[in-house]
N, C-alpha and C positions, 0 to 999 in steps of 0.2 A: 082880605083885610090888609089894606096899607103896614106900612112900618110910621110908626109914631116919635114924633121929636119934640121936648119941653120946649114950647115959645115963650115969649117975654110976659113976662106975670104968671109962669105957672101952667097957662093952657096948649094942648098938644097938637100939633101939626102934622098933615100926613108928610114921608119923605122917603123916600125907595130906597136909600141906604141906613136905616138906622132907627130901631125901635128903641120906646126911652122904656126904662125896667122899673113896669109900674112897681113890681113887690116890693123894690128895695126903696123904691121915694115915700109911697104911702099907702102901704096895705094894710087890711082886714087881715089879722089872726087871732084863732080861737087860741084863749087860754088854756095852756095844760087841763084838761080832765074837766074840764066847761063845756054845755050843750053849745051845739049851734046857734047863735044870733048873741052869743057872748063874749065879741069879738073885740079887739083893742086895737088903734093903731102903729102903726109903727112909723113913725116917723126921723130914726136916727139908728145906725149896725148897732149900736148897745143895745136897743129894744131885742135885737134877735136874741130869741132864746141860743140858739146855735153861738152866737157870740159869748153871751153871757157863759153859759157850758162852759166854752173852752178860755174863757178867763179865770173859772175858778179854776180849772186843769193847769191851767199856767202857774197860777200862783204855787199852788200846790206843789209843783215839779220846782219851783225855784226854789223853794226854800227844802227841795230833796239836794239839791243838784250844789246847793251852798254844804252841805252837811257829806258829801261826797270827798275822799282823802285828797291832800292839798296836792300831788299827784296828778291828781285829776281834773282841776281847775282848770286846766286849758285843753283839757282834750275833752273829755266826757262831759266833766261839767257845762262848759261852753256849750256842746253839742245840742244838752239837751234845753237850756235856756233859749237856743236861738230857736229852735223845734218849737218849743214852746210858744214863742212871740210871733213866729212865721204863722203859728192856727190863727190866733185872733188877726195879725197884722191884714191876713189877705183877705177876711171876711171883708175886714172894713174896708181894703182897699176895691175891693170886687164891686162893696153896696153904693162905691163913688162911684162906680163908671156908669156909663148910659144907654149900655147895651148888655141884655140880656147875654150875649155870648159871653163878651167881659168878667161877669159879675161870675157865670157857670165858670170859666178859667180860673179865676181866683181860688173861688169853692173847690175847686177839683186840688189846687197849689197846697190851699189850708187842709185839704181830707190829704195827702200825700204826708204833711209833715204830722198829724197825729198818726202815721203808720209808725214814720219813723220814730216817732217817741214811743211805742210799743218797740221799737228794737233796742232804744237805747235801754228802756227797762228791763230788757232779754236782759241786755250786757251787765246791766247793773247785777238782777238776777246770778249769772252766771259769772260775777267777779265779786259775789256775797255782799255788796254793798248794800242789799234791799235782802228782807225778807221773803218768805212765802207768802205771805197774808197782805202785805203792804204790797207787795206785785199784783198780787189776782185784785187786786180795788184800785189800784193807780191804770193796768189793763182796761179795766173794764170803765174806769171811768173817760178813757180814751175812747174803746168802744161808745160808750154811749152819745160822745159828743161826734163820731164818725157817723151814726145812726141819725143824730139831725141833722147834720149836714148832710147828709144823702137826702133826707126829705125835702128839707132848704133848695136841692140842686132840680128835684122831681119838680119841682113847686116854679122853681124858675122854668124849667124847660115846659111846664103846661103854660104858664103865660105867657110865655115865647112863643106859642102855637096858639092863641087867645082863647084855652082853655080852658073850663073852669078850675078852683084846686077840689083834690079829693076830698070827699065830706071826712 
């Protein structure tokens, strides 16, 4: 199977350097918790669930990360808002590019800086600015947005291999 390139109007070209990344132009995804053949387009990185995730993630940490001692505003604070914009930034910058590899770099850029917002939570944690309860749910809702984005990255690398996605 060729490597594929958008030509003018939309339609795809073969070209030995350069597959265009069908997922991220206009893929079929099933809705959360929806049968097979319930599928929606996606036409724009907002549609990704994986995006949307880690936009409510962001919001969330910004308005932790304002509430953090004024201390902290340029250290930590900062740290963790720019962690934050860095998840969604590279989604969306990943779902411009026009190659499958690209779009995987991103995604990998965006799943690195939800780790690091698990660390800056550590810190927070561990310099009492956050609770116990408010840690294990700000955690896990990192966790959970790292768990789509891994599927998001599976998902790209099977259509990089003109695979179907898993049912």
């Amino acid at each position: 199977m060729g490597n594929r390139k958008m030509g003018i109007g939309g339609e795809t070209s073969v070209d030995p350097e350069i597959r265009e990344v069908e997922a991220a132009w206009d893929v079929l995804v099933r809705e959360p918790g929806a049968a097979w053949g319930r599928e929606r387009r996606i036409q724009s990185f907002e549609d990704l669930d994986v995006w949307q995730e880690c936009r409510a993630l962001r919001r969330a940490l910004t308005q932790l990360a304002r509430g953090l001692p004024s201390d902290e505003k340029f250290r930590l604070s900062d740290q963790i808002i720019r962690a934050a914009r860095s998840a969604t930034s590279n989604i969306a910058e990943g779902y411009g590019r026009f190659t499958y590899k690209d779009n995987i770099h991103f995604c990998r850029q965006s799943r690195g800086s939800l780790y690091e917002l698990i660390d800056h939570l550590t810190i927070c944690l561990d310099e009492r600015y956050l609770a116990d309860e408010d840690f294990r749910r700000y955690r896990s809702q990192c966790q959970g947005a790292i768990r789509l984005l891994n599927g998001y990255i599976r998902f790209l690398n099977r259509q990089s291999q003109g695979q179907p996605p898993n049912p």
